[in-house]
N, C-alpha and C positions, 0 to 999 in steps of 0.2 A: 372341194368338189366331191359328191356324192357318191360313192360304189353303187353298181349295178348290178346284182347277183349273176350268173348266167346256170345255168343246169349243165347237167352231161349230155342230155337230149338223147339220152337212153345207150351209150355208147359203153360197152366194157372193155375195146379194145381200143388204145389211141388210133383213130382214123386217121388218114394221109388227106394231106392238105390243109389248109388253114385255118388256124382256128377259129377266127370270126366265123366262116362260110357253116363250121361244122356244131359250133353254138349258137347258137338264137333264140333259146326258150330262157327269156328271163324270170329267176323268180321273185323277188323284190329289190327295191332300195334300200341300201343298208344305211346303218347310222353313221359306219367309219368313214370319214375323209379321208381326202389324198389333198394337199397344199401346193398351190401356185404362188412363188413369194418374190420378191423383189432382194436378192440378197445382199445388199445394201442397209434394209432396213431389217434386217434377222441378226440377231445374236450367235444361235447357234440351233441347230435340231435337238426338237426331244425326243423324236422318235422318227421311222419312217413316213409319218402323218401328219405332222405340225412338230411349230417352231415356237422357239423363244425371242421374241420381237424386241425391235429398240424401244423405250420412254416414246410414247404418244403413237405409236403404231401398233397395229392388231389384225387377227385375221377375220375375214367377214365370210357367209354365204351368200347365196343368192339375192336372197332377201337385205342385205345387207345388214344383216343380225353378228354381233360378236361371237365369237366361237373361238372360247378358252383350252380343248383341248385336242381329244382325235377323233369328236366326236359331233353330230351335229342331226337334228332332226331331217328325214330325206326329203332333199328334194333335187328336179333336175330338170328345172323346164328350158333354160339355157345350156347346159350341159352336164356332163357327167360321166362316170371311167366305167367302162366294160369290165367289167371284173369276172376272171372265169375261174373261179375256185375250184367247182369240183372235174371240168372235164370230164376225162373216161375213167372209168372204175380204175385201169390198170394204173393212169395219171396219179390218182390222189389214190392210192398203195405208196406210188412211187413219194406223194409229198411225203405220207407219217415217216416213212423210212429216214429219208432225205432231213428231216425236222427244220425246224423254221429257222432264218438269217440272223434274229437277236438271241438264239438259246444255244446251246453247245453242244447241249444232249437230244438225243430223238425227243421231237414234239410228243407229250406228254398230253395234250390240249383236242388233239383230234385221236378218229382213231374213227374205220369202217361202219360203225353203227350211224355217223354223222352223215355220210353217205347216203348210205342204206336209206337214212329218212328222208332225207332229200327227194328221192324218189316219188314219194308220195304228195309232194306241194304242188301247189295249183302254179302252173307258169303259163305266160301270154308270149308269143313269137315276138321278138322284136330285130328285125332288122336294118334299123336305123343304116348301123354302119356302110352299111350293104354300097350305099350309094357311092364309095370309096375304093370300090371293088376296079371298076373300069378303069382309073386315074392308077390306081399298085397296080392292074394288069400292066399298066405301059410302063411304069417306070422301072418297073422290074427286068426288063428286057435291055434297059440301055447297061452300058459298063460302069463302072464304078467314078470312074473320073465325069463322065459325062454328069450321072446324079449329083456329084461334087459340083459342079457350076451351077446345075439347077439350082439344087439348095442356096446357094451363096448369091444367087439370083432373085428368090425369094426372099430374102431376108437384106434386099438390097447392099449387098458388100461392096458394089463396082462403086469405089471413091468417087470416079472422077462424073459419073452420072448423079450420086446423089450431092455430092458438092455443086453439081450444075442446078439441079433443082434448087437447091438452096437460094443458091444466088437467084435464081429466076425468082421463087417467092419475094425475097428481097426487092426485087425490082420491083415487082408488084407491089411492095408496101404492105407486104402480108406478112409480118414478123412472126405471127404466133405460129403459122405454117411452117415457117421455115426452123423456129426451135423445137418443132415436134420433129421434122426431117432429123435436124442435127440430133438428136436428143435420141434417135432411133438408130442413127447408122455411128454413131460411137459407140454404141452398147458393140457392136460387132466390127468397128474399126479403131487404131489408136495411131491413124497416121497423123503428124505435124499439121500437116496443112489444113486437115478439117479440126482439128483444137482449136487452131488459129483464130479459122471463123467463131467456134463456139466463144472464145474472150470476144470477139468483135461484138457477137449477139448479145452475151451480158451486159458490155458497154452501152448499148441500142438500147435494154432495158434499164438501166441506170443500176444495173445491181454488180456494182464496183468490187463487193468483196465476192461474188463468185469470177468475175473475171479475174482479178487476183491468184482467189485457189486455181481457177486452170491454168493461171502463165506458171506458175511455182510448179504445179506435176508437168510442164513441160520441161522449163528448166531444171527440174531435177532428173528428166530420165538420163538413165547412161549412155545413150547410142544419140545424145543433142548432140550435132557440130555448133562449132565456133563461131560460124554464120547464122546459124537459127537461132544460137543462144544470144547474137547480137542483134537480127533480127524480130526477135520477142522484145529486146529493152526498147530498141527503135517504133516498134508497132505501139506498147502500151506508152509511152510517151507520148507518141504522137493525134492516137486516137482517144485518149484519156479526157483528152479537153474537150471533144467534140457535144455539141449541144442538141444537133437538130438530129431528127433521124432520118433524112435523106443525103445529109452530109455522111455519116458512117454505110449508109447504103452505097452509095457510089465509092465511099474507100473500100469496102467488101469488094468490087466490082473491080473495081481498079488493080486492088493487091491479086485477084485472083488470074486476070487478065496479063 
């Protein structure tokens, strides 16, 4: 994803309130990215901007162009990171001092003349963000627990609602729905019961040796009872042979019922 310069918008004291509202004079796109990764499929960070990928995975842009390191020709017609570098004069005082997260000693790299120029570039208002103002005005008001359920609403975490959809997709005969559902709401849950289904769905697709890997990380967690762990052998036994796939649709249905 692209950086999006922002300016100080002529400010030498930090102004009160936020800094979206009090930036919006962008001055370009920069070449540095920031990375969205799968970490699954990354080795490890090389920096705070890109990663070291597994054998046959890579990071892409927009465009779908490879991008080997932290850096990438701008672009942001889909999206892109508000980056406010310089703020208020007193702000970036305060970064040189402060110096940067990967060095030990004061940032060496900047220093007020970087500023100073800044001043002088052509910028165009952009307040994209803007539109996100009304939605943080309200959510900023409720309590902390309260944002806690939102979020976890968002992001589908209620078990027992997206293991209902599941099954509903399933009814419908709509698989590929129902392993994108499953496929989503395990990223953010690792209850028993929706693994379960996940072995059922590999089964459904005849791909035996991911149903496999998932019964073995069931069986191996530490907190398996003795019933699920004999549960699991009884399920992959039973559902192992099944051929048709509205035979394992209606054992989905059954087991879940």
């Amino acid at each position: 994803i692209t950086w999006k310069i922002f300016s100080s918008n002529g400010h030498v004291c930090r102004p009160k309130g936020r800094i979206i509202e009090n930036y919006f004079n962008a001055i370009e796109l920069n070449s540095h990215i920031k990375s969205i990764v799968r970490p699954k499929l990354t080795v490890r960070p090389l920096s705070p901007h890109h990663f070291l990928y597994k054998n046959g995975y890579y990071c892409v842009n927009e465009d779908y162009i490879p991008i080997k390191n932290f850096s990438s020709y701008p672009l942001s017609e889909k999206i892109c990171i508000n980056h406010y570098y310089y703020k208020s004069q007193q702000d970036f005082e305060e970064k040189i001092n402060r110096g940067r997260a990967t060095q030990a000693k004061t940032n060496v790299n900047i220093n007020m003349d970087m500023f100073y120029r800044h001043l002088s570039r052509e910028c165009t208002e952009d307040k994209t963000i803007f539109k996100f103002l009304k939605i943080l005005n309200t959510y900023e008001k409720y309590p902390i627990d309260i944002l806690h359920n939102i979020v976890k609403g968002d992001i589908m975490h209620d078990i027992n609602i997206g293991i209902e959809k599941i099954i509903a997709e399933c009814k419908s005969d709509n698989i590929i729905a129902a392993k994108k559902l499953y496929s989503r709401l395990s990223r953010y849950s690792d209850a028993f019961e929706l693994h379960i289904i996940g072995i059922k769905l590999a089964l459904l697709a005849r791909d035996k040796e991911k149903a496999l890997k998932l019964l073995q990380k069931e069986m191996s967690r530490h907190d398996i009872g003795c019933e699920e762990l004999e549960f699991c052998y009884k399920e992959l036994s039973r559902y192992y042979t099944l051929k048709k796939k509205n035979m394992i649709s209606e054992a989905i249905l059954k087991m879940i019922d």
